[in-house]
PDB file of N, CA, C, O and CB in Angstrom:
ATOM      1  N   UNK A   1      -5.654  -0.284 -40.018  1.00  0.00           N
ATOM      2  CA  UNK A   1      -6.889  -0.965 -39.644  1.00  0.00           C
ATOM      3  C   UNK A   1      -7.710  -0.076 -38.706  1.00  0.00           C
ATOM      4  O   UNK A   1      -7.232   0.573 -37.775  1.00  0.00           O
ATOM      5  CB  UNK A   1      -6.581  -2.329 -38.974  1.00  0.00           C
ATOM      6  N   UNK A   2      -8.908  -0.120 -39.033  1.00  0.00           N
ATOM      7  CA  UNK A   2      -9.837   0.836 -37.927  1.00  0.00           C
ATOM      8  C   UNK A   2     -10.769   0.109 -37.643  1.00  0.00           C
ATOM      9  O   UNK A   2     -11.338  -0.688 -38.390  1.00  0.00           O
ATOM     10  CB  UNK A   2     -10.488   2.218 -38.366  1.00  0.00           C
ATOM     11  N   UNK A   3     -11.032   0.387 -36.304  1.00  0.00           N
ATOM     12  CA  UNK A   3     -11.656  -0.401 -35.698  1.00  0.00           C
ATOM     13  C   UNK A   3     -13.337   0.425 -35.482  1.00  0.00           C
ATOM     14  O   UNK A   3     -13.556   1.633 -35.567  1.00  0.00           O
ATOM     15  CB  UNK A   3     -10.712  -0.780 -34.399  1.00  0.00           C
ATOM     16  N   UNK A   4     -14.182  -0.505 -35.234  1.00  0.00           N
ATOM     17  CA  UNK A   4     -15.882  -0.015 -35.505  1.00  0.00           C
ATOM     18  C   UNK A   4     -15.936   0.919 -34.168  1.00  0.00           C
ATOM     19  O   UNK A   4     -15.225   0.954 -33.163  1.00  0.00           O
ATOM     20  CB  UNK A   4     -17.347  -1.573 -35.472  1.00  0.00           C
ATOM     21  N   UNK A   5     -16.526   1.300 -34.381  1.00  0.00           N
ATOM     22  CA  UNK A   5     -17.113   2.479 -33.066  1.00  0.00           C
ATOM     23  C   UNK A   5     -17.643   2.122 -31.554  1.00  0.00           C
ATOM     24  O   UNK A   5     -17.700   2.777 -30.513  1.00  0.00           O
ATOM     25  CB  UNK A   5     -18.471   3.231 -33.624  1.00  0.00           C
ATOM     26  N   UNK A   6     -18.016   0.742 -31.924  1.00  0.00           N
ATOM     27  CA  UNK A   6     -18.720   0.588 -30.642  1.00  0.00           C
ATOM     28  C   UNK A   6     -17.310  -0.605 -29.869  1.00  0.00           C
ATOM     29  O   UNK A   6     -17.138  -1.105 -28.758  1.00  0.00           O
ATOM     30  CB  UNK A   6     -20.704  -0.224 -30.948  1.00  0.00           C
ATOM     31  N   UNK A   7     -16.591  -0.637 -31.138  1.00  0.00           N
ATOM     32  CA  UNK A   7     -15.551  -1.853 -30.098  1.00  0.00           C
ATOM     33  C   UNK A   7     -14.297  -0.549 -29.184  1.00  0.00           C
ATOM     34  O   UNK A   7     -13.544  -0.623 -28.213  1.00  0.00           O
ATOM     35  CB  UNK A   7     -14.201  -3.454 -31.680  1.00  0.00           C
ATOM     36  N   UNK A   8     -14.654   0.473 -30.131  1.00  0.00           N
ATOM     37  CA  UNK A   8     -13.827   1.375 -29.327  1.00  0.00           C
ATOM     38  C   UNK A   8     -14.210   2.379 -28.146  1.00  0.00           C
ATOM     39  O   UNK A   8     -13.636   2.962 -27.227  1.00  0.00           O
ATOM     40  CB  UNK A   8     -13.302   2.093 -30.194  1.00  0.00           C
ATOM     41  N   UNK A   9     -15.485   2.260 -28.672  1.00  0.00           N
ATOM     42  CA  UNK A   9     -16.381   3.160 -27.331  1.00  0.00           C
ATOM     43  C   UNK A   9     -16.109   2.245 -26.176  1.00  0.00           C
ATOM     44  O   UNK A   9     -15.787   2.748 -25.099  1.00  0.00           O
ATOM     45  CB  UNK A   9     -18.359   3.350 -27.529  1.00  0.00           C
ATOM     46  N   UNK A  10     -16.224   0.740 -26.326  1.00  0.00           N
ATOM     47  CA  UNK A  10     -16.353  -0.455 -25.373  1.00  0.00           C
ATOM     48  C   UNK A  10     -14.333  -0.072 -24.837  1.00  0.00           C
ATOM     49  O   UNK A  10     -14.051  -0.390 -23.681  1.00  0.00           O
ATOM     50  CB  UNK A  10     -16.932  -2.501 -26.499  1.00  0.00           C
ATOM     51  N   UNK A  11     -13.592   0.329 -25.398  1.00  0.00           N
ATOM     52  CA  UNK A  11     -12.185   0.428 -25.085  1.00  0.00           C
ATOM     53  C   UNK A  11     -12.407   1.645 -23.974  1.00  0.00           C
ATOM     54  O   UNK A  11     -12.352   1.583 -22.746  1.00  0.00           O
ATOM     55  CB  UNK A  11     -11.109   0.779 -26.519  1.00  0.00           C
ATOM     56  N   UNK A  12     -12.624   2.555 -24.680  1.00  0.00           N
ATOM     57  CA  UNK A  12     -12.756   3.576 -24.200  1.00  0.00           C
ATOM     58  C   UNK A  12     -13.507   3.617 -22.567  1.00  0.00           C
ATOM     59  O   UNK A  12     -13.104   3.787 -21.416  1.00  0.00           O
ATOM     60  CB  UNK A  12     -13.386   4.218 -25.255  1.00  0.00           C
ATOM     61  N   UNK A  13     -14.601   3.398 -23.129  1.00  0.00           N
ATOM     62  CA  UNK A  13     -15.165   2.432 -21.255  1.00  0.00           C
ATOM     63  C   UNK A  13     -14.890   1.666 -20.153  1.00  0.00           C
ATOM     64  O   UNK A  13     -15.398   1.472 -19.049  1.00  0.00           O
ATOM     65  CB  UNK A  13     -15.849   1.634 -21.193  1.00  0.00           C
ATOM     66  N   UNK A  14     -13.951   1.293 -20.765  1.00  0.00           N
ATOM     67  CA  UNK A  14     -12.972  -0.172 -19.702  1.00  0.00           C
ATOM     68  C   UNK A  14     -12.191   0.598 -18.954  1.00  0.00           C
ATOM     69  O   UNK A  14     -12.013   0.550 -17.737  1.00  0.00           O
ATOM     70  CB  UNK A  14     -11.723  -1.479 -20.610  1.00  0.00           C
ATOM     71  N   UNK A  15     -11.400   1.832 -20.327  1.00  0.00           N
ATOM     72  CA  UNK A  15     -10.048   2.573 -19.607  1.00  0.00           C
ATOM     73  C   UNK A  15     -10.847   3.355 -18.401  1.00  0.00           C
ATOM     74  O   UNK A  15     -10.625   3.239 -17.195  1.00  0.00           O
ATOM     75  CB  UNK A  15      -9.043   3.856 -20.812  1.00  0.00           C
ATOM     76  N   UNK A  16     -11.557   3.950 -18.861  1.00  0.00           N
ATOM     77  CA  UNK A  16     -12.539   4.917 -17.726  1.00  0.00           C
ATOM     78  C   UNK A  16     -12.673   4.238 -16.411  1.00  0.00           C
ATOM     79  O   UNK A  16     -12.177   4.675 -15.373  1.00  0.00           O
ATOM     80  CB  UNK A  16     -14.215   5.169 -18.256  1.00  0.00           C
ATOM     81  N   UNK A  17     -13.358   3.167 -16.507  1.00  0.00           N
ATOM     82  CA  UNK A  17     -14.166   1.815 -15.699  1.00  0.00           C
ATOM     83  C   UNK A  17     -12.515   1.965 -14.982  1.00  0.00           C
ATOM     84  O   UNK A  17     -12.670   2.668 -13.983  1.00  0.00           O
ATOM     85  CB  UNK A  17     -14.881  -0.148 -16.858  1.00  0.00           C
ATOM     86  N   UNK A  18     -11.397   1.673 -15.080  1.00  0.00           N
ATOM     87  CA  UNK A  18     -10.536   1.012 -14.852  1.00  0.00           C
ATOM     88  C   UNK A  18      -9.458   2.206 -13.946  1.00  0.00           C
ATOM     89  O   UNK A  18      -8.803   2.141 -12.905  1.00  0.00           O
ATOM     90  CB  UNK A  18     -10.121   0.303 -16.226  1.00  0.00           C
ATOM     91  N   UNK A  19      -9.672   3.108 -14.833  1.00  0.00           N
ATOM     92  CA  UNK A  19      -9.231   4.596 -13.908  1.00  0.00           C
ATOM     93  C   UNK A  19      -9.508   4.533 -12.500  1.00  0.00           C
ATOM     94  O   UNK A  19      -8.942   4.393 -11.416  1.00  0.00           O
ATOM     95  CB  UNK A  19     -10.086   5.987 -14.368  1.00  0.00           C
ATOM     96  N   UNK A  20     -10.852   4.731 -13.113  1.00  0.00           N
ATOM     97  CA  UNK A  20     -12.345   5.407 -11.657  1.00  0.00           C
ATOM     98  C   UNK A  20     -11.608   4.109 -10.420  1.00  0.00           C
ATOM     99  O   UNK A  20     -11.234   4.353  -9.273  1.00  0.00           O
ATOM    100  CB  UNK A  20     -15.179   4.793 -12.338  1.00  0.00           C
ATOM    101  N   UNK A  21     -11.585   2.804 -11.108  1.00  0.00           N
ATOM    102  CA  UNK A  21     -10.944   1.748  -9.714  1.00  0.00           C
ATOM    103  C   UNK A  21     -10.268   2.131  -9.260  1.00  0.00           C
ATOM    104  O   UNK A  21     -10.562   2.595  -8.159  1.00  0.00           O
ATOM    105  CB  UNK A  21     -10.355   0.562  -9.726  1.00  0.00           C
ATOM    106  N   UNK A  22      -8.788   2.251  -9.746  1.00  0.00           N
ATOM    107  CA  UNK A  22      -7.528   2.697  -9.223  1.00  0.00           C
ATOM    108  C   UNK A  22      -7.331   3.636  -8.675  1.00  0.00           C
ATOM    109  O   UNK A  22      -6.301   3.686  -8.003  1.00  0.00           O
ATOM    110  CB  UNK A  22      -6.775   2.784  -9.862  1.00  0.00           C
ATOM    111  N   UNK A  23      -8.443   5.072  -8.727  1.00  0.00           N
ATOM    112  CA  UNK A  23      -8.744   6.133  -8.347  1.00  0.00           C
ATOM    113  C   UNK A  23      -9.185   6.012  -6.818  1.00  0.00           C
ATOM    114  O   UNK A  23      -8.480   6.563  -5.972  1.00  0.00           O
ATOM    115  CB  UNK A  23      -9.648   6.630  -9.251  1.00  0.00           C
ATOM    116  N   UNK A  24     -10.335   5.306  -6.433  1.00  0.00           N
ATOM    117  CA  UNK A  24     -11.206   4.741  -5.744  1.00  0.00           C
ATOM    118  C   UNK A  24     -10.436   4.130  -4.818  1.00  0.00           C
ATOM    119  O   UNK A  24     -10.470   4.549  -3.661  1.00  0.00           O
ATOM    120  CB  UNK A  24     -12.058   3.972  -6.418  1.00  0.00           C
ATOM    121  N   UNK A  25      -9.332   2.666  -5.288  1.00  0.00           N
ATOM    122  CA  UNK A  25      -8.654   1.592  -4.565  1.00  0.00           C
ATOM    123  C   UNK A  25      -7.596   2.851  -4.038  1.00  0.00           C
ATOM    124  O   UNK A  25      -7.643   3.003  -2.817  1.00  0.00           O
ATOM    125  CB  UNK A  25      -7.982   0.064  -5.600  1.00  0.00           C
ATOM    126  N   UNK A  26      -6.806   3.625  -4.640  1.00  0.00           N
ATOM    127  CA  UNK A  26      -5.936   4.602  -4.231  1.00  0.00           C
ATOM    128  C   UNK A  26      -6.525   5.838  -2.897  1.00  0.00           C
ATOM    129  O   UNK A  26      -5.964   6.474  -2.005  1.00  0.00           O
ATOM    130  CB  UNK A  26      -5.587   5.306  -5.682  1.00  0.00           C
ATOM    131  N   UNK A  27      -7.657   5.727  -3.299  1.00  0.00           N
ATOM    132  CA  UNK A  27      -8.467   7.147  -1.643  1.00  0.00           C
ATOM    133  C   UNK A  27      -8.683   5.819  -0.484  1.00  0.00           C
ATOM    134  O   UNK A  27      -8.357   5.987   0.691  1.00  0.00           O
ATOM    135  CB  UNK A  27     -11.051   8.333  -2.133  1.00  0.00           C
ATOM    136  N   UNK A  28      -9.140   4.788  -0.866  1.00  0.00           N
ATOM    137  CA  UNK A  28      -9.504   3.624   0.172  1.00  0.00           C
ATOM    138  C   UNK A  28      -8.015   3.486   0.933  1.00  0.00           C
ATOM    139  O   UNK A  28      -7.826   3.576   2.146  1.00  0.00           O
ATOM    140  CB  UNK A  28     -10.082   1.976  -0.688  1.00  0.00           C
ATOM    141  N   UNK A  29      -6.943   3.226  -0.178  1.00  0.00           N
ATOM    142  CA  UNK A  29      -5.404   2.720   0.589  1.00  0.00           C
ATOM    143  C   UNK A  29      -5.210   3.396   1.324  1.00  0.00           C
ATOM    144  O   UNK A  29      -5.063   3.035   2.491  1.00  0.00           O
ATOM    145  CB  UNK A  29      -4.116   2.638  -0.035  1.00  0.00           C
ATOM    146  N   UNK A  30      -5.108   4.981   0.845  1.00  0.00           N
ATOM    147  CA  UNK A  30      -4.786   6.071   2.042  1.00  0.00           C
ATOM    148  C   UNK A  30      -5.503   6.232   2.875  1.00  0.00           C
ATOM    149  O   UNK A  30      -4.923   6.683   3.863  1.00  0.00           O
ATOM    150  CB  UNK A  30      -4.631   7.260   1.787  1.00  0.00           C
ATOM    151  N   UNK A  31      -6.719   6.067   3.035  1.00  0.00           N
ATOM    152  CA  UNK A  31      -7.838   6.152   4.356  1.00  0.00           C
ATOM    153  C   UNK A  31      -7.261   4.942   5.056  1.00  0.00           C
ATOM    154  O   UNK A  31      -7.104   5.291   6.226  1.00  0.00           O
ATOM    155  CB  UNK A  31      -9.749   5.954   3.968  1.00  0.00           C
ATOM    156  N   UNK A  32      -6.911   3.816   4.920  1.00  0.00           N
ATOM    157  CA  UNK A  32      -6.633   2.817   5.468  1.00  0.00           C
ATOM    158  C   UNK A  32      -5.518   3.713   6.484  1.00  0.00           C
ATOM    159  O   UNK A  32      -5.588   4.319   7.553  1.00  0.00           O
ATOM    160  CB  UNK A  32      -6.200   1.573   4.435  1.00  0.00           C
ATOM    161  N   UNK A  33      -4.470   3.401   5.464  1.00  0.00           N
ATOM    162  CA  UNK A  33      -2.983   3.790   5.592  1.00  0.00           C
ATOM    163  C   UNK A  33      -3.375   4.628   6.930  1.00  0.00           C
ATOM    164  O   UNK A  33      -2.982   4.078   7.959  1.00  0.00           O
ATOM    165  CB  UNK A  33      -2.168   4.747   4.126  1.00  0.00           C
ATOM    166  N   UNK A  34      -4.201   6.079   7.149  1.00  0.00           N
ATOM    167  CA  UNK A  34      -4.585   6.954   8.013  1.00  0.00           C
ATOM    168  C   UNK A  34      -4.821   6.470   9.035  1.00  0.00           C
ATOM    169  O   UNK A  34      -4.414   6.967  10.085  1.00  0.00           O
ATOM    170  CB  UNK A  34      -5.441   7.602   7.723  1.00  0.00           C
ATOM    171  N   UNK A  35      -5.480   5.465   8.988  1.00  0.00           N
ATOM    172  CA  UNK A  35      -6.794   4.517  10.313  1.00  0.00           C
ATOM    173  C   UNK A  35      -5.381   3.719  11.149  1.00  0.00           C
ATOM    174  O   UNK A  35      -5.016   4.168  12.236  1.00  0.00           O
ATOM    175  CB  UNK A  35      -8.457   2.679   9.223  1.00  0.00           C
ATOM    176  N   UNK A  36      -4.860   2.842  10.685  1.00  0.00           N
ATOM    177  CA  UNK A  36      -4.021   2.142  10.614  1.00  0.00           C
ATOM    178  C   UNK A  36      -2.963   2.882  11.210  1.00  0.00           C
ATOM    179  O   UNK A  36      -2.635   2.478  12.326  1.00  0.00           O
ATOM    180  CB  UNK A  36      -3.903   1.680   9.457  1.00  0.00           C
ATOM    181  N   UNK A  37      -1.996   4.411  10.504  1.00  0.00           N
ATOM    182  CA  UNK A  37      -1.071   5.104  11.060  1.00  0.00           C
ATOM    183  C   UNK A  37      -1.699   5.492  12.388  1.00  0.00           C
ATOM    184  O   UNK A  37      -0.991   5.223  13.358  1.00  0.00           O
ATOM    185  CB  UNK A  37      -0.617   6.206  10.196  1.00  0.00           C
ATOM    186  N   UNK A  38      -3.005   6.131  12.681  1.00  0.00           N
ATOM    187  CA  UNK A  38      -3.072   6.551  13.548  1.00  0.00           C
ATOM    188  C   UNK A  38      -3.605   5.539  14.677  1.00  0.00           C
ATOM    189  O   UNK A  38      -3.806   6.244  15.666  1.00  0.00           O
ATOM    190  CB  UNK A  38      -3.611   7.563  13.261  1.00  0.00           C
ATOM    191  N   UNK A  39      -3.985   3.952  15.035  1.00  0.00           N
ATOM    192  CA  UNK A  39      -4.015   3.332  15.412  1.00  0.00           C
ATOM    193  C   UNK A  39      -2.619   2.854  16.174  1.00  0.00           C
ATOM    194  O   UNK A  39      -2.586   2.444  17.334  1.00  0.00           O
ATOM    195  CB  UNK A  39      -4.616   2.918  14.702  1.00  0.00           C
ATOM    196  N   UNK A  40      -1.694   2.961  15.462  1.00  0.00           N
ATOM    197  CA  UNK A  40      -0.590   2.603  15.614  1.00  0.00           C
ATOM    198  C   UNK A  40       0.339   3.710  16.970  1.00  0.00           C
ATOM    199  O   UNK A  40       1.006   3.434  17.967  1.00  0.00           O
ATOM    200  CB  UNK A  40      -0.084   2.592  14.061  1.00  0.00           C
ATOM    201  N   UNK A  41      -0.013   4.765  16.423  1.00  0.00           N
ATOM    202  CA  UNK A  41       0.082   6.194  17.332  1.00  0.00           C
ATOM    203  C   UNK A  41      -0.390   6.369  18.596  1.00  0.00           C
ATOM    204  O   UNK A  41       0.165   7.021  19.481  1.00  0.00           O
ATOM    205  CB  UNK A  41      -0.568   7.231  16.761  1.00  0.00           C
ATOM    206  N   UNK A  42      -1.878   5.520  18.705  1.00  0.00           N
ATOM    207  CA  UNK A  42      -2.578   6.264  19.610  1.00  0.00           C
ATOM    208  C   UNK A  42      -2.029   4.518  20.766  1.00  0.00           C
ATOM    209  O   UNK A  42      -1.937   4.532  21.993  1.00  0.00           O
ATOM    210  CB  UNK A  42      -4.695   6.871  19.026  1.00  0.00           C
ATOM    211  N   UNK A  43      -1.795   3.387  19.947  1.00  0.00           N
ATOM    212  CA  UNK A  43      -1.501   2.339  21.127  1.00  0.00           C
ATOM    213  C   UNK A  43       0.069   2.879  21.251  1.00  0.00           C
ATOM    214  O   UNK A  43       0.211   2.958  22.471  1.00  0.00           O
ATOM    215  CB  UNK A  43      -1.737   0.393  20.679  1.00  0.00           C
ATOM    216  N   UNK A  44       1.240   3.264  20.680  1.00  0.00           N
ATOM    217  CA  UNK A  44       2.363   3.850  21.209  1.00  0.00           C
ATOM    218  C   UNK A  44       2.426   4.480  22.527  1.00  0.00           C
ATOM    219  O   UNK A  44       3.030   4.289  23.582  1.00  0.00           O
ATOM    220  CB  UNK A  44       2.713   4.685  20.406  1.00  0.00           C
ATOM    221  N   UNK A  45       1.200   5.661  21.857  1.00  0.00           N
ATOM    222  CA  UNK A  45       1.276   6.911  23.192  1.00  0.00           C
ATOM    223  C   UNK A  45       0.516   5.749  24.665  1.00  0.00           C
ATOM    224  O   UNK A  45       0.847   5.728  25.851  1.00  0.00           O
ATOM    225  CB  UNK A  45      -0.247   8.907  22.652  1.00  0.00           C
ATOM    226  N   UNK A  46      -0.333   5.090  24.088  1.00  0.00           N
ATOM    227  CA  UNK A  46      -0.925   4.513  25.793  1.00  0.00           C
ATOM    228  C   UNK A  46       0.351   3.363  26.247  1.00  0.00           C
ATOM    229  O   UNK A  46       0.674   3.019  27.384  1.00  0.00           O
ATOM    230  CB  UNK A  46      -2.941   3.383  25.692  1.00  0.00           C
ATOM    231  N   UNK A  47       0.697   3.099  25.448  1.00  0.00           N
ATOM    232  CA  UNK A  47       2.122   2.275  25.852  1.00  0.00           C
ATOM    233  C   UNK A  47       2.954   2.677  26.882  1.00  0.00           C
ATOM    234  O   UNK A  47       3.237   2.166  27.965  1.00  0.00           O
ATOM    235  CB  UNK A  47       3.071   2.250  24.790  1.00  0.00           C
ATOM    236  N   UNK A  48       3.343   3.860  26.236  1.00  0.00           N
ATOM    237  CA  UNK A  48       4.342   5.235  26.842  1.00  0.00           C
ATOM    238  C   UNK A  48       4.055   5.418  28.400  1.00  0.00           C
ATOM    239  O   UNK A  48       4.685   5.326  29.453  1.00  0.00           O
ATOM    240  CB  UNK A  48       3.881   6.926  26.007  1.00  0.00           C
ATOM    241  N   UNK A  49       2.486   5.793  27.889  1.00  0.00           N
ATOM    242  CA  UNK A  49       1.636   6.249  29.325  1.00  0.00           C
ATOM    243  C   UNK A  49       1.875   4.962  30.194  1.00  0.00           C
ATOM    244  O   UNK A  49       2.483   5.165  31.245  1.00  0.00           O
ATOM    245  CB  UNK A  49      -0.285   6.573  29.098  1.00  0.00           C
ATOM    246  N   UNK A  50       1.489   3.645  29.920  1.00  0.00           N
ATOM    247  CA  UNK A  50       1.880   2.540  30.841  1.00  0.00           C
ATOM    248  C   UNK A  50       3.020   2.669  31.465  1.00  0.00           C
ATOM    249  O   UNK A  50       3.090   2.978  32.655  1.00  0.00           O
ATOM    250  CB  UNK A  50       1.958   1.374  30.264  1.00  0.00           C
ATOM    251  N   UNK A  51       3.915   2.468  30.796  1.00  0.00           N
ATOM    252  CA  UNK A  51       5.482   2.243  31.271  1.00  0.00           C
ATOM    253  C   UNK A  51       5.994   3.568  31.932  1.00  0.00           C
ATOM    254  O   UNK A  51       7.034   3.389  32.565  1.00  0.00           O
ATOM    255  CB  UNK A  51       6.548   1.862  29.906  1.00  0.00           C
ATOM    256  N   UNK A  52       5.612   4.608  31.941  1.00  0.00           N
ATOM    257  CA  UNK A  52       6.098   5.542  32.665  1.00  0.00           C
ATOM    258  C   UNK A  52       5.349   5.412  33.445  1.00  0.00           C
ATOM    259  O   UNK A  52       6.031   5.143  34.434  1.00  0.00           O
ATOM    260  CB  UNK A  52       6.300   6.679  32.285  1.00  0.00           C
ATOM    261  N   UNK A  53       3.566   5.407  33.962  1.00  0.00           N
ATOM    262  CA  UNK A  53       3.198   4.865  35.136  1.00  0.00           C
ATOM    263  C   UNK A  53       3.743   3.652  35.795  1.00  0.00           C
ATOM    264  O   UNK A  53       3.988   3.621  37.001  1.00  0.00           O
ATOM    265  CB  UNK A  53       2.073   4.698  35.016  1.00  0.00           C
ATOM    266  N   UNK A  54       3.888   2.874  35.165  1.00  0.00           N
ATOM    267  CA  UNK A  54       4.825   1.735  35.659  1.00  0.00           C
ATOM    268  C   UNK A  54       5.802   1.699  36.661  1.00  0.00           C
ATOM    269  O   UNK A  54       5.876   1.205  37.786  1.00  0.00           O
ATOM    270  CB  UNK A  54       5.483   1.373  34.768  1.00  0.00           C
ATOM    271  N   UNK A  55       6.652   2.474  35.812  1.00  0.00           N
ATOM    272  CA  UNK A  55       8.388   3.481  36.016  1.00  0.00           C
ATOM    273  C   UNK A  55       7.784   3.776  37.627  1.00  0.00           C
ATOM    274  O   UNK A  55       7.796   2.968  38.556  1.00  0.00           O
ATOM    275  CB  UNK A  55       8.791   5.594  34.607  1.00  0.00           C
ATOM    276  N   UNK A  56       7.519   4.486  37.637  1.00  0.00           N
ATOM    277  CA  UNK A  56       7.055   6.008  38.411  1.00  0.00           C
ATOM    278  C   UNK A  56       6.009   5.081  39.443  1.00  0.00           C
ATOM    279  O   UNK A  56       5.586   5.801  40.348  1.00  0.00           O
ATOM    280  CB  UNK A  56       6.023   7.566  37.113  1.00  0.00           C
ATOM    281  N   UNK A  57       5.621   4.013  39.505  1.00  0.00           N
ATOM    282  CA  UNK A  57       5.747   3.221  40.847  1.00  0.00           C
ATOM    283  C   UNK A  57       6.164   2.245  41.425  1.00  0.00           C
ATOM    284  O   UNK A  57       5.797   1.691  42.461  1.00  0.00           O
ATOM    285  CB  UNK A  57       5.098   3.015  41.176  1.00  0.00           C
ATOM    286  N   UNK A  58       7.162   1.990  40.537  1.00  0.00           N
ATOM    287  CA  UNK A  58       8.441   1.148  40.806  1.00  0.00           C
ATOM    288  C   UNK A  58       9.311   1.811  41.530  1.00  0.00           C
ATOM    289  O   UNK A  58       9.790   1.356  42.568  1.00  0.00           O
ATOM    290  CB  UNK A  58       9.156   0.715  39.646  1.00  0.00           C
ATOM    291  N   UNK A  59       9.611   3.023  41.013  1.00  0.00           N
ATOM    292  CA  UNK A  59      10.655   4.553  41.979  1.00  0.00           C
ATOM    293  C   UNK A  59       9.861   4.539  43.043  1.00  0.00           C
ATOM    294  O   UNK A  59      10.329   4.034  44.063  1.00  0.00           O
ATOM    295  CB  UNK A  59      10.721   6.524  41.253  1.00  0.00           C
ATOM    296  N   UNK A  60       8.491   5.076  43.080  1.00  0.00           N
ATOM    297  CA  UNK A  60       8.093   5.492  44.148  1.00  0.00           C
ATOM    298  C   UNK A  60       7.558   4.555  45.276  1.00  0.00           C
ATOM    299  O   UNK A  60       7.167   5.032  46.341  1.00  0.00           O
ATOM    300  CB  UNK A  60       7.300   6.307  43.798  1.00  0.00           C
TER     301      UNK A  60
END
């Protein structure tokens, strides 16, 4: 069975259409993922910084 040209061009378009998303949703996740990892990093390190100021006038 073969199918007409334009129902396959219309296939053909979706897969594309449908790529380009997953392409797109996949650079967005990792930019997240980035924002997010390094959010996570930067309240650790001021954490750190607290509690050893903390520390360090509790000793002193």
């Amino acid at each position: 069975m073969l199918l007409p040209p334009s129902t396959l061009f219309s296939a053909t378009v979706a897969v594309k259409t449908t790529a380009a998303h997953y392409t797109t949703t996949s650079a967005c996740n990792k930019h997240l993922n980035l924002i997010v990892t390094e959010h996570v990093t930067t309240t650790v390190i001021s954490l750190k910084r607290r509690i050893s100021s903390v520390m360090s006038l509790a000793a002193g």
